[in-house]
DOVEXMAR-296993 format. One line per 10 residues: number of its first residue (from 1); for each residue x, y, z of C-alpha. Coordinates in nm, 4 decimals, decimal comma. Example, Ala and Ser with C-alpha at 12.3 -4.5 7.8 and 13.67 -1.06 7.14 Angstrom:
BEGIN
1> 1,2300/-0,4500/0,7800; 1,3670/-0,1060/0,7140
END
This chain:
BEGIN
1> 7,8527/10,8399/11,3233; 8,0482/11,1555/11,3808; 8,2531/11,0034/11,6549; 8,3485/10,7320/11,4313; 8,4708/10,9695/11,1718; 8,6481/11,1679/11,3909; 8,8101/10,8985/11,5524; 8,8973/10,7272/11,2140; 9,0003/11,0323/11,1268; 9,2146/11,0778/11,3943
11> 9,3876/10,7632/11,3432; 9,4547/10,8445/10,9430; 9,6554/11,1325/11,0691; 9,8980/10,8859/11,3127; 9,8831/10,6637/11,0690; 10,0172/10,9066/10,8097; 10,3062/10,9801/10,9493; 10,4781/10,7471/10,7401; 10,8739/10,7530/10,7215; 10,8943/10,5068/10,4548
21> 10,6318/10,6702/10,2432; 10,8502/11,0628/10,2875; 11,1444/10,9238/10,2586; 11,0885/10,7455/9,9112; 10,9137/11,0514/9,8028; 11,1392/11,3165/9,8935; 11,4408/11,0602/9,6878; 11,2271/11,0793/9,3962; 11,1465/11,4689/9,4016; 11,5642/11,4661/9,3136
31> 11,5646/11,5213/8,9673; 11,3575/11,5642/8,6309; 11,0243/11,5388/8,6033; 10,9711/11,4128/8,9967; 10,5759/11,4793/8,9973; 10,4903/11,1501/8,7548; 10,7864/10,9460/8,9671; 10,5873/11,0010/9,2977; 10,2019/11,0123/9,1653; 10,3309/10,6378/9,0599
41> 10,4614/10,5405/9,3637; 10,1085/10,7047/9,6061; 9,9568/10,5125/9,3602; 10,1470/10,1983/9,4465; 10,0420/10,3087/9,8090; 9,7478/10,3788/9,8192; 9,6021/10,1192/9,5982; 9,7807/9,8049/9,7769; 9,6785/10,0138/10,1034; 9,3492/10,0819/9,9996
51> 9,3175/9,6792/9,8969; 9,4503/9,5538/10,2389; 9,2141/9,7313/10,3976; 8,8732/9,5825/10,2695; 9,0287/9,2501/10,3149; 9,0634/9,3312/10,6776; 8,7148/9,4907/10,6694; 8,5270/9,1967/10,4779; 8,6640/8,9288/10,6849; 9,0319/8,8451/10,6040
61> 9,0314/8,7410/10,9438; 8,8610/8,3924/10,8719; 9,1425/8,3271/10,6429; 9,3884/8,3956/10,9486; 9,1564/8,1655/11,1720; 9,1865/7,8856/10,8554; 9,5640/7,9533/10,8783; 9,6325/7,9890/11,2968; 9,8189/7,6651/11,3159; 10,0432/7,6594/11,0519
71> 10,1415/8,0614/11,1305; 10,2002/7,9128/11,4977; 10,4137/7,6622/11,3807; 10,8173/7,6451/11,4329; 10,8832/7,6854/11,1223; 10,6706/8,0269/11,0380; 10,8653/8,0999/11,3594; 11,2167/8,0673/11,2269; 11,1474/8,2019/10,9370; 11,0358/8,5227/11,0975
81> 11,2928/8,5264/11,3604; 11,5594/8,4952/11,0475; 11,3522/8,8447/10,9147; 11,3771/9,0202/11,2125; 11,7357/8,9703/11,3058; 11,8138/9,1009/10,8739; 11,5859/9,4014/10,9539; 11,7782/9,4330/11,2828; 12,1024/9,4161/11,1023; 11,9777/9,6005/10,8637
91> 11,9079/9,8836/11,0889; 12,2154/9,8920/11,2412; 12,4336/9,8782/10,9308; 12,2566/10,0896/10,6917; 12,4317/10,4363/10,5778; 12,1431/10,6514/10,7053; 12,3106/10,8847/10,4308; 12,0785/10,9590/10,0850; 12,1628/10,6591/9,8411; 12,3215/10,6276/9,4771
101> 12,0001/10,8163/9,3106; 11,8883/10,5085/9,1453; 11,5445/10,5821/9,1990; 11,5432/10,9427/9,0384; 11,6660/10,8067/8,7206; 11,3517/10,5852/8,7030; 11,1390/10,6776/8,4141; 10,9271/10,5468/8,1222; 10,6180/10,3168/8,1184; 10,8697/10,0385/8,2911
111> 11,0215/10,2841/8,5018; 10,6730/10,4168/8,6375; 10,5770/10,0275/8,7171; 10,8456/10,0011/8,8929; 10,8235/10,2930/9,0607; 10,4209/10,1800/9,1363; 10,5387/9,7688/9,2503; 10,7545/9,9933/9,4795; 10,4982/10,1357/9,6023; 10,3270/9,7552/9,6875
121> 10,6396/9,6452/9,8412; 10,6675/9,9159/10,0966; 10,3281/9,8942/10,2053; 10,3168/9,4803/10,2380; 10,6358/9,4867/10,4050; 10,5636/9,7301/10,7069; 10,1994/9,6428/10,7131; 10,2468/9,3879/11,0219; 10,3140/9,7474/11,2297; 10,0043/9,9100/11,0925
131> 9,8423/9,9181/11,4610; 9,6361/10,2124/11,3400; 9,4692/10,0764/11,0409; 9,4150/9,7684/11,2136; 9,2112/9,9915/11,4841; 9,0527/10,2250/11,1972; 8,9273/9,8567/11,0112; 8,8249/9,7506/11,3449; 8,6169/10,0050/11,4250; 8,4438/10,0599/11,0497
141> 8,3699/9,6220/11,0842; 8,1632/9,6742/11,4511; 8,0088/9,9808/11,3356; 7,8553/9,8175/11,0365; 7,7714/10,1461/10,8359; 7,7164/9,9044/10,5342; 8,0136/9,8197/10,2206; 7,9212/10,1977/10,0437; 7,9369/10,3877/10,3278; 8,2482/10,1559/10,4187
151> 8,4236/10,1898/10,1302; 8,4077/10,4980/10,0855; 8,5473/10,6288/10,4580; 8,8435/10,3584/10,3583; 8,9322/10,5549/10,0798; 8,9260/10,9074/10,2446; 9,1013/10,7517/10,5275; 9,3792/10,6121/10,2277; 9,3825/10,9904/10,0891; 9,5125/11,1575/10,4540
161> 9,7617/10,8362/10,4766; 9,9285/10,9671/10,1699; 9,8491/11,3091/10,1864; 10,2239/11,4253/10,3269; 10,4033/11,2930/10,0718; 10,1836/11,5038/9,8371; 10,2056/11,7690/9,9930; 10,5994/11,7380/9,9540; 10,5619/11,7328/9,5801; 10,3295/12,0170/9,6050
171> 10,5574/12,2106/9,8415; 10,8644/12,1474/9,5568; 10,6578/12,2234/9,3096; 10,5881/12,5946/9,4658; 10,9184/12,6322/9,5810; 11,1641/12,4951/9,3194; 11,5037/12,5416/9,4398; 11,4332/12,7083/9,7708; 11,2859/12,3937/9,8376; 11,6149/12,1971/9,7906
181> 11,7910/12,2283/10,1210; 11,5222/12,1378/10,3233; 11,4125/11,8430/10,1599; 11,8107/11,7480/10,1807; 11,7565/11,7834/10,5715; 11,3703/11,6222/10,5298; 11,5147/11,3057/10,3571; 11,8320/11,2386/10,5663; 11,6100/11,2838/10,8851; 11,3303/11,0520/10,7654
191> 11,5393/10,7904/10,6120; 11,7421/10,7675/11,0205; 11,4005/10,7533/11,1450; 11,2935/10,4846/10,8861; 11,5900/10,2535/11,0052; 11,4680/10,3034/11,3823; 11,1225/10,1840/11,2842; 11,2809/9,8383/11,0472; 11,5179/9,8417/11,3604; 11,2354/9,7878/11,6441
201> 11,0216/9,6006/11,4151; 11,3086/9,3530/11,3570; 11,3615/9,3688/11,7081; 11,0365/9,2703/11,7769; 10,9724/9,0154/11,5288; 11,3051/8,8597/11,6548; 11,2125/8,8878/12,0208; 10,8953/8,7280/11,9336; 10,9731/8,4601/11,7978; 11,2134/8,3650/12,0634
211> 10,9583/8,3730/12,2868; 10,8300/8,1222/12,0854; 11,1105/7,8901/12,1280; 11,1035/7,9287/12,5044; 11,4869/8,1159/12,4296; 11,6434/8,1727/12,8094; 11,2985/8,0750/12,9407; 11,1578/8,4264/12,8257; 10,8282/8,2331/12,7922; 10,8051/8,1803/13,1443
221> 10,5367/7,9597/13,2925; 10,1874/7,8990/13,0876; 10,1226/7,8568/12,6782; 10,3468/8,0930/12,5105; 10,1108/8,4292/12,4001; 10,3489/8,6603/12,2206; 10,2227/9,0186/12,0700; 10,2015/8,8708/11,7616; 10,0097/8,6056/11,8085; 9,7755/8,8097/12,0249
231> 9,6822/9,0795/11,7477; 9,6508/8,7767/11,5134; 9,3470/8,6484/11,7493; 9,2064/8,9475/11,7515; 9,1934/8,9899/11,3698; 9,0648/8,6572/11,3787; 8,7747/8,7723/11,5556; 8,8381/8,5439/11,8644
END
C-alpha cells in the first residue's frame, strides 16, 4: 500500500508539471480580482480531471474495446492527422509573446463559467498525452484497494496536479507587485514551452496517422501498430 502511494504520488508530481495549466493561470493573475478568475478555472481542472479519471478507473476501457474499429478506421485517421498538422502549425506560428488580455477581463457569473468550461477544454484537449495518469489509473485498477479507498487517492492525486498553479496565486497574493516581473518571465517561458508540447503532440498525432496510411512505406512490413493504437489496447485491457 505504501509503495503504491508513493509511486502514485510520484507520478502526480510529473504529472503536475503542467504548462497549459501555469500558463493560463499566471494570464489570469494579470489584473483585478485574479484569485476568483483562477479558483474557476482549477476548478474547471480538476473536476473534468478528477471525472476522466474514474472513467479510466471503472472501466472506460470497455467502451474503447466497443469502439476499436471505428477509432481504427481511415476516417478517425484523417481526421486526426488534419489535428495534428493545425497543432503543428499551430506551434510553429503562434506569437509565443503574452496575448491581448482577454482572459483577465473575464468576470461575473458568465465570466467565471467561462473561465471554468476553460478549464474542461484544456484538460480534454491534452488528455491523449496524459501518460502519467494513465499509469497512476493503471496502477489504482490492478491494485484493487476498493472505489472509497480509490476515490479518494484520485482526488489527492487531482489536488498535487493543480497544486502549482495555486501556489502561483498564493505566491501573488504574498508578494503583490514584487511578484510582477517574475510571473512576466514565468508566463512567457511557459506559454514557449506550451507550444513545444501542442508542437510534438501534433507531430505525433500527424506522424501517426501516416503510419496509418502506409505514407512513404513508414509502416514497413506487418499490420500497422502505431503508439496510439498501442496505448489504446492497453486501456482496453487487451
Amino acid at each position: 500500500m505504501e509503495t503504491t502511494l508513493l509511486t502514485l504520488g510520484g507520478l502526480a508530481i510529473v504529472d503536475s508539471i503542467n504548462p497549459s495549466a501555469i500558463v493560463v493561470a499566471l494570464h489570469l493573475l494579470d489584473g483585478q480580482r485574479p484569485a476568483p478568475k483562477v479558483l474557476a478555472y482549477l476548478a474547471g481542472v480538476f473536476s473534468s480531471y478528477l471525472a476522466l479519471g474514474v472513467l479510466l478507473v471503472l472501466g472506460f476501457g470497455a467502451a474503447i474495446s466497443r469502439w476499436r474499429d471505428a477509432l481504427w478506421s481511415p476516417p478517425a485517421y484523417a481526421v486526426q492527422l488534419a489535428i495534428g498538422v493545425i497543432m503543428l502549425v499551430y506551434a510553429i506560428k503562434a506569437d509565443p509573446r503574452p496575448g491581448d488580455g482577454r482572459l483577465e477581463r473575464l468576470s461575473g457569473a458568465k465570466g467565471f463559467a467561462a473561465l471554468f468550461a476553460l478549464g474542461i477544454a484544456v484538460t480534454v484537449w491534452e488528455f491523449s498525452s496524459a501518460v502519467p495518469y494513465f499509469a497512476a489509473t493503471g496502477i489504482l485498477g490492478y491494485a484493487d484497494l476498493g472505489l472509497i479507498v480509490t476515490l479518494a487517492i484520485l482526488v489527492g492525486y487531482n489536488l498535487i496536479f493543480v497544486a502549482p498553479p495555486l501556489a502561483l496565486l498564493g505566491l501573488h497574493r504574498r508578494l503583490g507587485a514584487r511578484s510582477e516581473r517574475l510571473r512576466e518571465r514565468l508566463q512567457r517561458a511557459g506559454r514557449e514551452a506550451a507550444l513545444w508540447i501542442i508542437g510534438i503532440v501534433g507531430f505525433h498525432l500527424a506522424l501517426d496517422a501516416l503510419m496509418f496510411f502506409d505514407f512513404l512505406g513508414m509502416a514497413g512490413d506487418g499490420p500497422h501498430r502505431s503508439p496510439l493504437q498501442t496505448l489504446l489496447e492497453g486501456l482496453s485491457g487487451r
